[in-house]
TIZADO-614843 format. One record per residue (C-alpha): residue in one letter; x, y, z. Coordinates in Angstrom, 2 decimals. Example, Ala and Ser with C-alpha at 12.3 -4.5 7.8 and 13.67 -1.06 7.14 Angstrom:
% TIZADO-614843
+------+---------+---------+---------+
| type |       X |       Y |       Z |
+------+---------+---------+---------+
|    A |   12.30 |   -4.50 |    7.80 |
|    S |   13.67 |   -1.06 |    7.14 |
+------+---------+---------+---------+
//
This chain:
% TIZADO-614843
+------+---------+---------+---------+
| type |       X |       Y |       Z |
+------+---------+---------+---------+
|    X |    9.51 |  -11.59 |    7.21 |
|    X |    9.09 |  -12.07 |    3.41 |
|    X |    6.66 |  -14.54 |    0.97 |
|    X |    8.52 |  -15.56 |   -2.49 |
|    X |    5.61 |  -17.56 |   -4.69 |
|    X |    4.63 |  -19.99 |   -2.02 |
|    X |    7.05 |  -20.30 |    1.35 |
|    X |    6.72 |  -17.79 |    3.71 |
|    X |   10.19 |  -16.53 |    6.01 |
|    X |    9.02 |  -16.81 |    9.68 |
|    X |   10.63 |  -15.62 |   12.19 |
|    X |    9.80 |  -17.41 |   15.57 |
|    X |    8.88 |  -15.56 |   18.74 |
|    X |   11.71 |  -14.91 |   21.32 |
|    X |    9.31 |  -15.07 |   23.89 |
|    X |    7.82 |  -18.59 |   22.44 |
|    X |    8.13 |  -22.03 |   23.52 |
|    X |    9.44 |  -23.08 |   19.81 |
|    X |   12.40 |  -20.93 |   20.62 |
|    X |   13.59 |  -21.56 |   24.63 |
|    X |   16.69 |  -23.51 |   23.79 |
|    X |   19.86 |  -21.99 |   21.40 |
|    X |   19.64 |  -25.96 |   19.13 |
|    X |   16.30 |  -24.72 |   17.63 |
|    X |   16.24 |  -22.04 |   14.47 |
|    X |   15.52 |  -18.53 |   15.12 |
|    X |   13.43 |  -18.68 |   11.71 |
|    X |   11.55 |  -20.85 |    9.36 |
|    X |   10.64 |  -21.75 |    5.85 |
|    X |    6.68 |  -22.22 |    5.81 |
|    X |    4.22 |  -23.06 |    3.65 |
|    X |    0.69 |  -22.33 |    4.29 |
|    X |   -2.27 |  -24.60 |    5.32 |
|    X |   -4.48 |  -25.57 |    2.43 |
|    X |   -7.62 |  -24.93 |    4.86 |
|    X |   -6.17 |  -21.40 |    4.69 |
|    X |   -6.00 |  -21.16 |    0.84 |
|    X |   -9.69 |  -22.46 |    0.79 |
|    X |  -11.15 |  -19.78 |    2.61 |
|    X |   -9.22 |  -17.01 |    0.95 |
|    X |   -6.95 |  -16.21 |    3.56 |
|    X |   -3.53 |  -14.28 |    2.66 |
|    X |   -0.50 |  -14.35 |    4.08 |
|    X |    1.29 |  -11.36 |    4.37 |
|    X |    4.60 |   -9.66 |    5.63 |
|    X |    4.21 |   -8.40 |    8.73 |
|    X |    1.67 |  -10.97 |    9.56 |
|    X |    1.89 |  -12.65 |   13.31 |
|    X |    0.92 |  -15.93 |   12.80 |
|    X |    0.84 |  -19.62 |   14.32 |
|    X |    3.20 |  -22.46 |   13.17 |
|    X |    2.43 |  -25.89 |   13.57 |
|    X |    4.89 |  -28.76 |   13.00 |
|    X |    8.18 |  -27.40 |   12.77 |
|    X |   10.62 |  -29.65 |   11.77 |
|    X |   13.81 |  -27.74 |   13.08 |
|    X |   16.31 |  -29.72 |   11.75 |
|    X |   14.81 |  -29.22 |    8.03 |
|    X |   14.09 |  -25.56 |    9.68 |
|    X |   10.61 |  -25.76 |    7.82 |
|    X |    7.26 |  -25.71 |    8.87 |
|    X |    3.47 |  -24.74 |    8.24 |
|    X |    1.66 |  -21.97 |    8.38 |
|    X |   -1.70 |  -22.83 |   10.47 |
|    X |   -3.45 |  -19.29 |   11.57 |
|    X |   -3.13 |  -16.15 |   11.00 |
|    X |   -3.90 |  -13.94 |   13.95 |
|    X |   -5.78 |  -10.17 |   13.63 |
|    X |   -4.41 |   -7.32 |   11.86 |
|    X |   -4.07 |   -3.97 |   13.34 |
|    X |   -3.21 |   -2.72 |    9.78 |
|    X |   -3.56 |   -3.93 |    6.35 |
|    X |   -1.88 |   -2.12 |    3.27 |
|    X |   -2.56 |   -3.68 |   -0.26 |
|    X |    0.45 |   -1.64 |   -1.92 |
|    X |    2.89 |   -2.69 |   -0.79 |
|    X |    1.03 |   -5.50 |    0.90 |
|    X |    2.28 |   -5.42 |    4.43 |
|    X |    0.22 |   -6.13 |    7.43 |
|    X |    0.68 |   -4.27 |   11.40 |
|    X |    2.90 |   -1.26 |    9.90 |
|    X |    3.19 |    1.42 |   12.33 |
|    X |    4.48 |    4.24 |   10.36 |
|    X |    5.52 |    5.05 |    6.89 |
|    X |    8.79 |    6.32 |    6.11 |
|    X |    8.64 |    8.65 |    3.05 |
|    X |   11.70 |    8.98 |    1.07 |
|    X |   12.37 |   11.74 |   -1.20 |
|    X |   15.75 |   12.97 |   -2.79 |
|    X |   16.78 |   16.82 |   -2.50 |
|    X |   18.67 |   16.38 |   -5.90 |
|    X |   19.08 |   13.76 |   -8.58 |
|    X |   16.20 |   13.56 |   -9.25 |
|    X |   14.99 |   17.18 |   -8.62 |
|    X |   12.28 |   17.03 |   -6.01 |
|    X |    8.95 |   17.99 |   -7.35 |
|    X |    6.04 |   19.40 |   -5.24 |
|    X |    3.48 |   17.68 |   -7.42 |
|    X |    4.92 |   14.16 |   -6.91 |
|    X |    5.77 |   14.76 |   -3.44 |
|    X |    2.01 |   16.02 |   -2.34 |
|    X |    0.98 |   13.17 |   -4.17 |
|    X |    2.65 |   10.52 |   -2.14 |
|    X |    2.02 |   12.34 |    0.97 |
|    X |   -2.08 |   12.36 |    0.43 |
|    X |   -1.94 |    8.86 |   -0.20 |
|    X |    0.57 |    8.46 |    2.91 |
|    X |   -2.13 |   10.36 |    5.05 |
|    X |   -5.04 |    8.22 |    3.04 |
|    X |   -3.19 |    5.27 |    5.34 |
|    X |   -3.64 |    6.84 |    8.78 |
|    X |   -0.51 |    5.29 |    9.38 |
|    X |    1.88 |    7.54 |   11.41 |
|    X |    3.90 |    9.55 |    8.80 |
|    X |    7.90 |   10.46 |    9.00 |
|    X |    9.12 |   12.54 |    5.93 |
|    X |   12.45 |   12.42 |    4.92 |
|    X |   14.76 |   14.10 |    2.45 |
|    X |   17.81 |   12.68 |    1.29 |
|    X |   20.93 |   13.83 |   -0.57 |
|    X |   21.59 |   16.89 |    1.16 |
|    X |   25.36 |   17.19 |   -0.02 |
|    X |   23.92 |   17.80 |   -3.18 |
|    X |   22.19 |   21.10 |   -2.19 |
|    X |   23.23 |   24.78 |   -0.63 |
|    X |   22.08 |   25.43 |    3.07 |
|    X |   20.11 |   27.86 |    1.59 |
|    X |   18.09 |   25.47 |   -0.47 |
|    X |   17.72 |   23.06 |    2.51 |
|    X |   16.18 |   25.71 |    4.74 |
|    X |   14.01 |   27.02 |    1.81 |
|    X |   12.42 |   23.85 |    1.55 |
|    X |   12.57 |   23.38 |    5.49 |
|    X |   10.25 |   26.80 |    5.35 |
|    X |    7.58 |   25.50 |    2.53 |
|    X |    7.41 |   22.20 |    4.03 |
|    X |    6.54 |   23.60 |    7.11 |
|    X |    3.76 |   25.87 |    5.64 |
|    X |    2.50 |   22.59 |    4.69 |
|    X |    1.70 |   21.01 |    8.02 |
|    X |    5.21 |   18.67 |    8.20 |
|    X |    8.66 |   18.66 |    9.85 |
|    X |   11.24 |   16.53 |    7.64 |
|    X |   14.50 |   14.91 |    8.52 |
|    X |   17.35 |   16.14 |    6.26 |
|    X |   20.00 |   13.32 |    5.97 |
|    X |   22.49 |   12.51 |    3.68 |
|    X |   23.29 |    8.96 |    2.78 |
|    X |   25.89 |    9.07 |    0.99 |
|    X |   27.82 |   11.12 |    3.70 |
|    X |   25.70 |    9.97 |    6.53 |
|    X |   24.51 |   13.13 |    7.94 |
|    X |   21.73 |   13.13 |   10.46 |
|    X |   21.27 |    9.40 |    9.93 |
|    X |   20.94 |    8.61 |   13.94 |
|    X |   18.18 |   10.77 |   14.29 |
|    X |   16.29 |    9.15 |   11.56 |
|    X |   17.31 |    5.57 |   13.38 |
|    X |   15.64 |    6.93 |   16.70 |
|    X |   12.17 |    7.45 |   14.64 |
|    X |   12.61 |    3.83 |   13.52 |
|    X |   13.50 |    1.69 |   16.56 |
|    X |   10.22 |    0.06 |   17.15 |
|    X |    7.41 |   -1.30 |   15.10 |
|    X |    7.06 |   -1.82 |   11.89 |
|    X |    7.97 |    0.81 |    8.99 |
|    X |    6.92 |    0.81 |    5.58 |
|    X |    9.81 |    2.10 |    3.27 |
|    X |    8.06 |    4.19 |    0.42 |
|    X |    9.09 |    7.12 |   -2.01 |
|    X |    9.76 |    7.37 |   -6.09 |
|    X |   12.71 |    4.88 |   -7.74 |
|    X |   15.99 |    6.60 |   -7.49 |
|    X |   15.90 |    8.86 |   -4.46 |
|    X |   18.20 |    6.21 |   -2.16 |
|    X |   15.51 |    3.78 |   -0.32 |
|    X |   17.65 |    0.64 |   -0.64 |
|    X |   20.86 |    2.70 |   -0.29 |
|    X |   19.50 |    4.44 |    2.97 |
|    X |   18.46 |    0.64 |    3.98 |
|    X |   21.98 |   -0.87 |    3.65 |
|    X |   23.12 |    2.10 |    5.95 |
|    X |   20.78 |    1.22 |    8.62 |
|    X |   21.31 |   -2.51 |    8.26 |
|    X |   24.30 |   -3.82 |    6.34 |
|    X |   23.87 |   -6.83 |    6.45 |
|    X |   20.39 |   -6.58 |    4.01 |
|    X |   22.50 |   -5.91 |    0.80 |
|    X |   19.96 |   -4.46 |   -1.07 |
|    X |   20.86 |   -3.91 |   -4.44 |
|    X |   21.44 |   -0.54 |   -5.74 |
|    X |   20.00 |    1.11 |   -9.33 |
|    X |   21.57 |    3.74 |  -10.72 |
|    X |   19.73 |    7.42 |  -11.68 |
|    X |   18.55 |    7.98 |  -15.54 |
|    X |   21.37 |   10.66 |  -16.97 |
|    X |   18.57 |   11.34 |  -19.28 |
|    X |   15.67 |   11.39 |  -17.61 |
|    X |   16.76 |   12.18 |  -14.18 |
|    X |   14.71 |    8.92 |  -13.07 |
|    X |   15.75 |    5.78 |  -10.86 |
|    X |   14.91 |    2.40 |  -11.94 |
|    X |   13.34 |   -0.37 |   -9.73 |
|    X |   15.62 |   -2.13 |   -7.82 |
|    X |   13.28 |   -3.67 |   -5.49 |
|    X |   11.25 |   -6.85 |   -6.33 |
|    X |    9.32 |   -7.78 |   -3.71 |
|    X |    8.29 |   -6.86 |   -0.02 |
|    X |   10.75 |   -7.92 |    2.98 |
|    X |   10.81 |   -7.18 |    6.58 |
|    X |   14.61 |   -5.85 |    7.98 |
|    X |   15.92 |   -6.37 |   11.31 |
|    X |   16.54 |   -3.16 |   13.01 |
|    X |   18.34 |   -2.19 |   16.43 |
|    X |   15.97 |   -2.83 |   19.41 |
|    X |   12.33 |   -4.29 |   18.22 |
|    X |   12.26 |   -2.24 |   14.86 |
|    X |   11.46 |   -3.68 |   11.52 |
|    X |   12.24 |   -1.99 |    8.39 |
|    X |   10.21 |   -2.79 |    5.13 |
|    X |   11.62 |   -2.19 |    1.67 |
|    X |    8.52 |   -2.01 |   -0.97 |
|    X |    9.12 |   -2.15 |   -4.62 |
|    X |    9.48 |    1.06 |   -6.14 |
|    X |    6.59 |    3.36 |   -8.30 |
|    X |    6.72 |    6.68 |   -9.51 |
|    X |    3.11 |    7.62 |   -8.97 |
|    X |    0.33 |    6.21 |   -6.09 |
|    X |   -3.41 |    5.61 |   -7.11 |
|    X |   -5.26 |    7.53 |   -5.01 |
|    X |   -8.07 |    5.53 |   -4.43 |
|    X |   -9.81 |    7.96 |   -1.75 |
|    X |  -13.32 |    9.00 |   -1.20 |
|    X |  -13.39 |   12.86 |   -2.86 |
|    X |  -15.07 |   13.92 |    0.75 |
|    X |  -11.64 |   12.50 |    2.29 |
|    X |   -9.55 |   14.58 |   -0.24 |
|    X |   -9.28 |   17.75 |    1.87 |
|    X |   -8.58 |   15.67 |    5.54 |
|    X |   -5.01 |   14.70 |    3.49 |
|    X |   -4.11 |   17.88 |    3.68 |
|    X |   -2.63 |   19.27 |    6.74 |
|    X |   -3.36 |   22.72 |    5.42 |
|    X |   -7.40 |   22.12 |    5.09 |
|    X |   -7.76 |   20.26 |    8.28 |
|    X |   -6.09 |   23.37 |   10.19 |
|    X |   -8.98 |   25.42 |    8.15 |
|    X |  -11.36 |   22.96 |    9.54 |
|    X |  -10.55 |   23.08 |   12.95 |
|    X |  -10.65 |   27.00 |   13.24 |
|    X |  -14.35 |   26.71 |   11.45 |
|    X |  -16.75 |   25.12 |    9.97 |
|    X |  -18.01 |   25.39 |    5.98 |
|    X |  -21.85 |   26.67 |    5.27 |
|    X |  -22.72 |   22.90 |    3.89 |
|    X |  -21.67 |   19.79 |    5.56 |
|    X |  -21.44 |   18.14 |    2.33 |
|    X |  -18.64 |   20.79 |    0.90 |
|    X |  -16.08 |   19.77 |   -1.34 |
|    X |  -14.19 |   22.76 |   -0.85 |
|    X |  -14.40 |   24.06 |   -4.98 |
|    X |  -17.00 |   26.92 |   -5.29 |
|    X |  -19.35 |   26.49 |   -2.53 |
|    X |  -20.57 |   29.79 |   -0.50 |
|    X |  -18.82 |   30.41 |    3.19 |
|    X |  -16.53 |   27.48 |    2.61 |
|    X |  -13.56 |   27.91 |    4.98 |
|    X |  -10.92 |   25.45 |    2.96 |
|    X |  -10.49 |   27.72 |    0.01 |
|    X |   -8.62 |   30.11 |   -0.18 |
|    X |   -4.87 |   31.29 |   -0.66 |
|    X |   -2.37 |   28.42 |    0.25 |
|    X |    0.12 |   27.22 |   -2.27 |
|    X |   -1.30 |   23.63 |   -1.99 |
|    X |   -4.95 |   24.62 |   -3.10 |
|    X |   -5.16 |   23.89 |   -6.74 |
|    X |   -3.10 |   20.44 |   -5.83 |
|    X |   -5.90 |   19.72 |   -3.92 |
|    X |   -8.75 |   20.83 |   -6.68 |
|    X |   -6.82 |   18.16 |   -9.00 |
|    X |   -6.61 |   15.32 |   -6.68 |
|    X |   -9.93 |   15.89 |   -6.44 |
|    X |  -10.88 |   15.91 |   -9.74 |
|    X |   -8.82 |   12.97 |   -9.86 |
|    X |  -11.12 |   11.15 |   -6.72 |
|    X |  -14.35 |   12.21 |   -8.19 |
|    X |  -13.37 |   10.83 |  -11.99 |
|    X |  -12.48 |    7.65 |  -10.22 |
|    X |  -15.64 |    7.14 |   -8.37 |
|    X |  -17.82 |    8.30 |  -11.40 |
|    X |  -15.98 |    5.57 |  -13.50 |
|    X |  -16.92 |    2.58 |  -10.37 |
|    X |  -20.29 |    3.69 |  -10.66 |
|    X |  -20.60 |    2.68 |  -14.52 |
|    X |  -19.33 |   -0.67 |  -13.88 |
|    X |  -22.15 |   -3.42 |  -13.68 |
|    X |  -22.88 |   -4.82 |   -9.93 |
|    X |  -19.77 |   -7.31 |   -9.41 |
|    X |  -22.64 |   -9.56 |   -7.45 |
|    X |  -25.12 |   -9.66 |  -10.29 |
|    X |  -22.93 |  -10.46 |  -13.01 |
|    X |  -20.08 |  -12.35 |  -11.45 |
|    X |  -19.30 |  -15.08 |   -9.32 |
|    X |  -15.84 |  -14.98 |   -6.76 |
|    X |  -13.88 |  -18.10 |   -7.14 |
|    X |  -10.48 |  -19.39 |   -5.32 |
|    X |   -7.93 |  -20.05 |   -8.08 |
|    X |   -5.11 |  -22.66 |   -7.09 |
|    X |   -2.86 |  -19.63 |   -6.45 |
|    X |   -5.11 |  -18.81 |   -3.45 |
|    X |   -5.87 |  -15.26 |   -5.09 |
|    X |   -9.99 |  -14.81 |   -5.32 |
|    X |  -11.11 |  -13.62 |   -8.47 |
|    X |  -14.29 |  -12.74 |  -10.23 |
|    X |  -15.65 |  -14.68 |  -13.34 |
|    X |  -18.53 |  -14.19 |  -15.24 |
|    X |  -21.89 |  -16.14 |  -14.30 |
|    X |  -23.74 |  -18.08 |  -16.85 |
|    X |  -27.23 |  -17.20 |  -17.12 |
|    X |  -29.12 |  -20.42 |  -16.66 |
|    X |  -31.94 |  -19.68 |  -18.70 |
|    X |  -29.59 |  -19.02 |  -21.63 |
|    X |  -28.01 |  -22.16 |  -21.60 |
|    X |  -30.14 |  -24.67 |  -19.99 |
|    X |  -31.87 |  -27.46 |  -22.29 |
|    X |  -35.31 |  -27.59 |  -22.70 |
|    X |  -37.43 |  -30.13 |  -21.11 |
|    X |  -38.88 |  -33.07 |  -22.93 |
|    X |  -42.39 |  -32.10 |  -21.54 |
|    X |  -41.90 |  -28.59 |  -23.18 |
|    X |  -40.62 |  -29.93 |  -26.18 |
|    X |  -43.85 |  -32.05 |  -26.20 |
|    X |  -46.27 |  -28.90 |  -25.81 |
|    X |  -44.72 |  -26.84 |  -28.30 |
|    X |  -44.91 |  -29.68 |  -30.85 |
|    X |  -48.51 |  -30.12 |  -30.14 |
|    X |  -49.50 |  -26.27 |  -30.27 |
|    X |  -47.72 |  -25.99 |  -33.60 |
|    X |  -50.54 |  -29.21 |  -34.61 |
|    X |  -52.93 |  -27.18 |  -33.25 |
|    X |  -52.20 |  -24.05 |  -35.28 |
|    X |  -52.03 |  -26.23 |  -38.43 |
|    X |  -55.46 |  -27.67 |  -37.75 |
|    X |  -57.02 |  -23.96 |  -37.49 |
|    X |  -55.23 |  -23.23 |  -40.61 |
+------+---------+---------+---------+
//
């Protein structure tokens, strides 16, 4: 349910032996094997994993397995999410197309199941909402319109969330830890204010934990950032796009290798409002994978080590022929060629 430096929060299976009778804890305090640690294994929130000697009156115990993913995120790092609940604000701060296609390719980059929402519709005219409502659609999504602060529309959004695991995402500022006291009160998440200024939230978030919801849900708060990495293959670029992948489906480009930019017969370009996003995300992909391909080969040059923190990292290799002493014997030889040299002089 959440990892703080080294002690994992576990809660125990209902359906489990180590919780049949109401004396035993419904959670856990855990640390993690060292066996684990040596072979590089992480533990993660959302993790399922196996607990061997609980000591339920300390309510502590030991993390000794951790059993397959279905899904693995690295930011935040959260394991079996179902869906990703994108959180935007209407109003204060402004919502901006560029930042919000942004998050959404790298949402889609996931192939997690998506749910948009936009928050802080007391804030805005009708006829704002609906414009929005109209582009958004254009786009390839359907958002939920709530209201937070007045609690408009916040059931439906609950009936999206009320089983698996959802990853809470979105800029600082735009009401992810207010929207997650709403749905659980009991979480107290603690609230930032918005930038007068600069019309920008600060973090409030510090670390990843797992929610309780109603039925089997589980709601995941994920520290705050105002722009993803999009870390994509530039052939993926266009699939993130609802728009291109209706394109694609209708036909088929000249060259199976398109990228969608100048290329003759291509069926992806063209005029939709999201096109030249798309050429600079692109951009974006291909100056990314242009810059990997100058570093040196990670397996040549480095070795992977465990550090004590569990983390692997790479370090550079020695070379051995750099720093290696020379034999005796080849001391010997090179002593007695110099002689030899001498002699002939």
């Amino acid at each position: 349910m959440a990892v703080q430096a080294n002690f994992y929060q576990v809660r125990l299976d209902e359906n489990g032996a180590l919780s049949e009778t109401s004396k035993k804890p419904t959670s856990l305090l855990c640390t993690r094997r060292t066996r684990l640690k040596k072979i590089g294994k992480k533990v993660m929130v959302g993790d399922r994993v196996v607990v061997e000697e609980p000591q339920f009156a300390d309510g502590r115990g030991a993390i000794a397995e951790i059993l397959p993913r279905k899904s693995e995120l690295t930011r935040p790092q959260v394991a079996n999410a179902d869906r990703i609940l994108l959180l935007f604000a209407l109003e204060e701060p402004t919502l901006d197309p560029w930042q919000l296609s942004k998050f959404l390719v790298k949402t889609e980059s996931t192939h997690l199941d998506l749910c948009l929402c936009l928050n802080k519709t007391d804030l805005v005219s009708t006829e704002k909402q609906q414009n929005w409502q109209k582009r958004l659609s254009e786009w390839g999504y359907n958002p939920v319109f709530i209201s937070v602060a007045t609690g408009d529309s916040i059931e439906r959004l609950q009936s999206c969330l009320s089983e698996g695991i959802t990853i809470v995402a979105g800029p600082s500022g735009v009401g992810k830890s207010s929207l997650i006291n709403q749905l659980i009160p009991a979480a107290k998440v603690r609230v930032g204010k918005v930038s007068g200024k600069l019309q920008k939230g600060r973090h409030t978030t510090r670390h990843v934990e797992l929610f309780e919801l109603f039925g089997s849900g589980l709601l995941a708060d994920s520290p705050g950032f105002n722009q993803p990495d999009l870390d994509c293959d530039p052939a993926s670029v266009a699939l993130y796009f609802p728009e291109a992948r209706q394109r694609l489906q209708q036909g088929r480009c000249q060259f199976s290798d398109c990228l969608h930019r100048e290329e003759p017969n291509c069926v992806v370009r063209g005029d939709w409002e999201r096109y030249e996003y798309y050429l600079k995300f692109l951009e974006e992909a291909i100056a990314r994978q242009e810059a990997l391909a100058r570093k040196p080969d990670e397996e040549s040059n480095l070795k992977l080590k465990i550090k004590s923190s569990g983390k692997l990292q790479y370090e550079p290799k020695l070379e051995s022929k750099r720093y290696r002493r020379t034999s005796r014997k080849t001391r010997q030889q090179n002593l007695q060629q110099l002689y030899e040299e001498v002699e002939d002089i």
